[in-house]
N, C-alpha and C positions, 0 to 999 in steps of 0.2 A: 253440071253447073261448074264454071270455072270460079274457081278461089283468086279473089282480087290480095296484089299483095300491096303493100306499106314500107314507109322507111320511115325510122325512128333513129335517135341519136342514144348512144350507152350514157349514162349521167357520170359515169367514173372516166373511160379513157374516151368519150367523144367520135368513138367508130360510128358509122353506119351500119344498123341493121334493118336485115328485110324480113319480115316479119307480114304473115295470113292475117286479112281484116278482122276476123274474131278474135284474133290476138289481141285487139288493140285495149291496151288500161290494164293488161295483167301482167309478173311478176315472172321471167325468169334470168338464167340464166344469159349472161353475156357471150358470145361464140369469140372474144378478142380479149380480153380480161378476164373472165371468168368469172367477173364477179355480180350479185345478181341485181337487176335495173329492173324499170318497169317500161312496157314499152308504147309508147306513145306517142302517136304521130302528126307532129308539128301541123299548124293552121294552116303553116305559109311554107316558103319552100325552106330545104335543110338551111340553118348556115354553111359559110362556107361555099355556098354554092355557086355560081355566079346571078344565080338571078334574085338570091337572100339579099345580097346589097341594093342592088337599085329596090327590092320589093317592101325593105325595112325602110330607106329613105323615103321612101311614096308616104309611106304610112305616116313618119315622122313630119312630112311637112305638112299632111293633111292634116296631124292632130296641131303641129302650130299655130295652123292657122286659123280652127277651129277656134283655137285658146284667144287668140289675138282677136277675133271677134265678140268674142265673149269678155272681154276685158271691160270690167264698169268701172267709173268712177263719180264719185260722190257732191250731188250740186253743189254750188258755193253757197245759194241761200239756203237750200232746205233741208237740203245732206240726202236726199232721197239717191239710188243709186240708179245710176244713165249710162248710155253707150258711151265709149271714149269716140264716137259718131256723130253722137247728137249734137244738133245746133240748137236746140232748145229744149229743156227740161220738162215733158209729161205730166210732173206734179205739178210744177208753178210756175212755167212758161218762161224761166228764165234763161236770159240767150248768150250761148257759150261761145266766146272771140275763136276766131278760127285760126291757125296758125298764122296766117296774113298779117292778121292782125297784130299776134306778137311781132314776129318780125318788124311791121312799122313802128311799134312800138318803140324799141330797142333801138331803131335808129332814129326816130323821131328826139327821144333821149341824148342819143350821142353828139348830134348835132347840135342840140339847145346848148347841152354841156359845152361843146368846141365854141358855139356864139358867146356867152355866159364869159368863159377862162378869157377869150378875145380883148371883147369888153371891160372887163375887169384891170387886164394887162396895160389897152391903152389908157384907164384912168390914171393908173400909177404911174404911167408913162407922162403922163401929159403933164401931173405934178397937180391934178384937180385934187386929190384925194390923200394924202401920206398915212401909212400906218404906223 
């Protein structure tokens, strides 16, 4: 039977060790330090390695985005909690403006505002009005 081997990082000076599968989860000494680690062999690949970065980013973005889906927040009527997805609330059916919508908001505002200041300017102007 051949002895499959492993590689483990020393938790003191960060060497690589290769270390026999039933070794794996036990207690000894370091062969680079000296000093004793326990040894046990990483999920994913070493650090360091080249393919630890691309294999730790995968993981990082998977769990973002995980999260980012998972993200609720709380109806305006009933407080129950909803997807930040949802166009309409599952408890009371109330319906959430979709970003479009603010957007026209915000400019629908800005413009009345610029009408409104306009108006305002040629009263004073015209001498209908004095403050």
């Amino acid at each position: 039977m051949e002895t499959t081997f492993l590689k483990g990082l020393c938790k003191h000076c960060h060497q690589s060790i290769d270390f026999p599968q039933e070794y794996n989860g036990q207690k000894m000494q370091c062969p680079h330090c000296g000093k004793e680690t326990y040894l046990i062999a990483p999920a994913g690949p070493l650090p360091g390695t080249p393919l630890a970065k691309d294999f730790f980013n995968k993981a990082i973005k998977a769990e973002k985005s995980k999260l980012e889906m998972q993200r609720l927040i709380p109806c305006k009527d009933c407080g129950h909690q909803v997807s930040r997805n949802a166009e309409v609330c599952p408890n009371c059916g109330c319906v959430f403006e979709g970003k479009n919508a603010r957007v026209f908001r915000y400019v629908f505002v800005g413009i009345l505002s610029l009408l409104l200041t306009s108006i305002i300017l040629w009263v004073l102007r015209a001498g209908l009005f004095s403050i």
